[in-house]
C-alpha positions as CSV (number, residue, x, y, z in Angstrom):
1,X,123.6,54.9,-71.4
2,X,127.2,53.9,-72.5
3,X,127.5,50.5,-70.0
4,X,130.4,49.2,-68.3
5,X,134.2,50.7,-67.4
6,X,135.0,52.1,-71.0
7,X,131.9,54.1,-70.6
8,X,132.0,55.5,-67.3
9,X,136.0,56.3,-68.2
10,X,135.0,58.4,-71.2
11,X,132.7,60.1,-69.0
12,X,134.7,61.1,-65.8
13,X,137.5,62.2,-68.2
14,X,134.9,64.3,-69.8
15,X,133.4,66.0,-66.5
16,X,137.4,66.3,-65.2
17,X,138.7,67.9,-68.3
18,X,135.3,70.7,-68.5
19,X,136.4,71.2,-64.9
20,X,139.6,71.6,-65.4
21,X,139.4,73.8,-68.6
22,X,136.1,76.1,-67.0
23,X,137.3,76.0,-63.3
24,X,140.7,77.7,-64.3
25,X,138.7,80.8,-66.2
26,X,136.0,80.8,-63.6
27,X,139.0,81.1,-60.7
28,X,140.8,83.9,-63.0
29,X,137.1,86.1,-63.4
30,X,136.4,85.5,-59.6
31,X,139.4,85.7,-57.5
32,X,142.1,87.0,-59.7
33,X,140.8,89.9,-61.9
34,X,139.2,91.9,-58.9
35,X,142.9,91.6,-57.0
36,X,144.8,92.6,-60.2
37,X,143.2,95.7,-61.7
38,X,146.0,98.1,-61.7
39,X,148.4,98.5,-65.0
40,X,151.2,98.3,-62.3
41,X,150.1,94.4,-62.1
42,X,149.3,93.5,-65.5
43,X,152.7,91.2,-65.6
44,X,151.6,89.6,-62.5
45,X,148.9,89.0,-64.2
46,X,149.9,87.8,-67.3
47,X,152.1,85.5,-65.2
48,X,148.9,84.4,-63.6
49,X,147.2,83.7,-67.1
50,X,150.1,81.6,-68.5
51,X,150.2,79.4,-65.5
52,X,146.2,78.8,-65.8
53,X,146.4,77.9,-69.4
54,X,148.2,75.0,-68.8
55,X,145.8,73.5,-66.8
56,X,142.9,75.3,-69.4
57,X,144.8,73.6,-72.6
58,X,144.9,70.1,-70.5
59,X,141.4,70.2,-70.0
60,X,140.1,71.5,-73.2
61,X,142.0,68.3,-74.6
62,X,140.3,66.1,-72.1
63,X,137.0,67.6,-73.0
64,X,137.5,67.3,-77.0
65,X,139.2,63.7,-76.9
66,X,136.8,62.4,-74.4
67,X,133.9,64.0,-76.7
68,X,134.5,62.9,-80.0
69,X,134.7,59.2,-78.6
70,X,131.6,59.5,-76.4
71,X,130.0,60.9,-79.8
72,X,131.3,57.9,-81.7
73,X,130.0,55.1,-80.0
74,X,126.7,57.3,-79.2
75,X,126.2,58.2,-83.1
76,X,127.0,54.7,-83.7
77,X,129.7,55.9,-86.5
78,X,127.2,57.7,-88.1
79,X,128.2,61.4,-87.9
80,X,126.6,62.6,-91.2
81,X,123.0,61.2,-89.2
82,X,123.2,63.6,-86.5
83,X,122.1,66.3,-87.8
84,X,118.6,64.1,-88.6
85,X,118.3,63.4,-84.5
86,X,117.8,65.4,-81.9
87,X,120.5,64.4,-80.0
88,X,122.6,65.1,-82.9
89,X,120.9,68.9,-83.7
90,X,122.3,69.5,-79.6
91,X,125.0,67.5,-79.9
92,X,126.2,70.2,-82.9
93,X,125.3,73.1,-80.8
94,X,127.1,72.3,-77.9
95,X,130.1,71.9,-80.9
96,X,129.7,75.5,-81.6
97,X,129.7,76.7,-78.5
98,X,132.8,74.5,-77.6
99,X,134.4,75.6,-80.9
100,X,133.7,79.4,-79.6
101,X,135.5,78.6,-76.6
102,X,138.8,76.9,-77.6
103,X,138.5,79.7,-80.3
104,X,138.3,82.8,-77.5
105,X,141.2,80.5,-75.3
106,X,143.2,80.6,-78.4
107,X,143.1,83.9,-78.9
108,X,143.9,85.0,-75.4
109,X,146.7,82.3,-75.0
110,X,148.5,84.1,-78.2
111,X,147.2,87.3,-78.4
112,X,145.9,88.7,-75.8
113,X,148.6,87.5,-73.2
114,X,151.2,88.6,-75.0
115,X,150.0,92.3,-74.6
116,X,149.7,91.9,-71.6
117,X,153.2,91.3,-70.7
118,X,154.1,94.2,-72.6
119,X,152.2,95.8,-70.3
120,X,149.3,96.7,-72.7
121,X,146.6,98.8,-70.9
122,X,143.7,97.7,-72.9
123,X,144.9,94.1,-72.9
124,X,143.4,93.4,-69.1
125,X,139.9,94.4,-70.1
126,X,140.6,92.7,-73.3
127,X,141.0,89.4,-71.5
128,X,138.1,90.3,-69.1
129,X,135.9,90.4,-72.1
130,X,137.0,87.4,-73.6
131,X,136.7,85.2,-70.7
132,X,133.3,86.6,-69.9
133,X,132.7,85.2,-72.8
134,X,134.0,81.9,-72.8
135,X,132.5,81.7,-69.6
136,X,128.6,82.6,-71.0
137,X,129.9,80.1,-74.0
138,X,130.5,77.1,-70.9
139,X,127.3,77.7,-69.7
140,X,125.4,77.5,-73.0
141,X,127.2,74.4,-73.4
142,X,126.7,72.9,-69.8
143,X,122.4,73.5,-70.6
144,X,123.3,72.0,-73.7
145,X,124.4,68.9,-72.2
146,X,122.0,68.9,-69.5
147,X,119.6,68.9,-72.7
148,X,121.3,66.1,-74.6
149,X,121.5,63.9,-72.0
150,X,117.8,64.2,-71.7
151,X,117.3,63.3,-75.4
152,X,117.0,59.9,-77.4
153,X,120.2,58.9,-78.6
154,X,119.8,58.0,-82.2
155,X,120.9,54.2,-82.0
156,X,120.2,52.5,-79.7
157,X,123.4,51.9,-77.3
158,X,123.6,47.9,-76.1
């Protein structure tokens, strides 16, 4: 474990920021896509989406900041070694499936939005998709972590 303040600041800002950036899609997939499923509501919800990807993009930043210096210290500077851990071997799958994410969040913050507040039938089901998958993406990554947490890190951490 990462002792003292620093260490339990890196983490909390880490658990806040998934939060942030996974509550906002789960909210949208549970609450807001069954209310909003006629095309007569796809600006409303395009208006919806833009004002949750604030919150997503703060988190996601929170979540990739916080990571890469909880991986530093943890790795001990050595990010060529992780691959030859198995902390590192998670560690890089929880990076893909974070990568797929902020990929996915990327695309619907400036593609699939935008269709959708030019009213773009296919663009609700489009973003249904795409957060569906972002959301299977979060929990691969949340076992992940539940796994690496679990797992030797490769230095010892003092």
């Amino acid at each position: 474990m990462w002792p003292g303040v620093l260490g339990r600041v890196v983490h909390a800002v880490h658990l806040i920021g998934s939060g942030l950036w996974l509550g906002t899609l789960a909210i949208l997939a549970l609450v807001v896509f069954p209310s909003l499923r006629s095309e007569e509501s796809l600006p409303q919800l395009a208006a919806i989406v833009r004002g949750f990807s604030y919150p997503a993009r703060i988190g996601a930043l929170l979540v990739v900041g916080s990571g890469t210096t909880a991986t530093w210290r943890y790795s001990g500077g050595d990010l060529l070694g992780l691959p030859g851990a198995v902390w590192g071997q998670l560690l890089l799958l929880k990076l893909l499936a974070v990568i797929g994410i902020l990929l996915l969040g990327w695309w619907n913050w400036r593609r699939i939005t935008p269709s959708l507040t030019a009213g773009t039938p296919a663009a609700a089901t489009s973003l249904r998709r795409a957060i569906t998958a972002e959301l299977l993406l979060g929990a691969v990554a949340l076992a992940l972590t539940a796994w690496l947490i679990g797992s030797p890190l490769p230095i010892p951490v003092g």
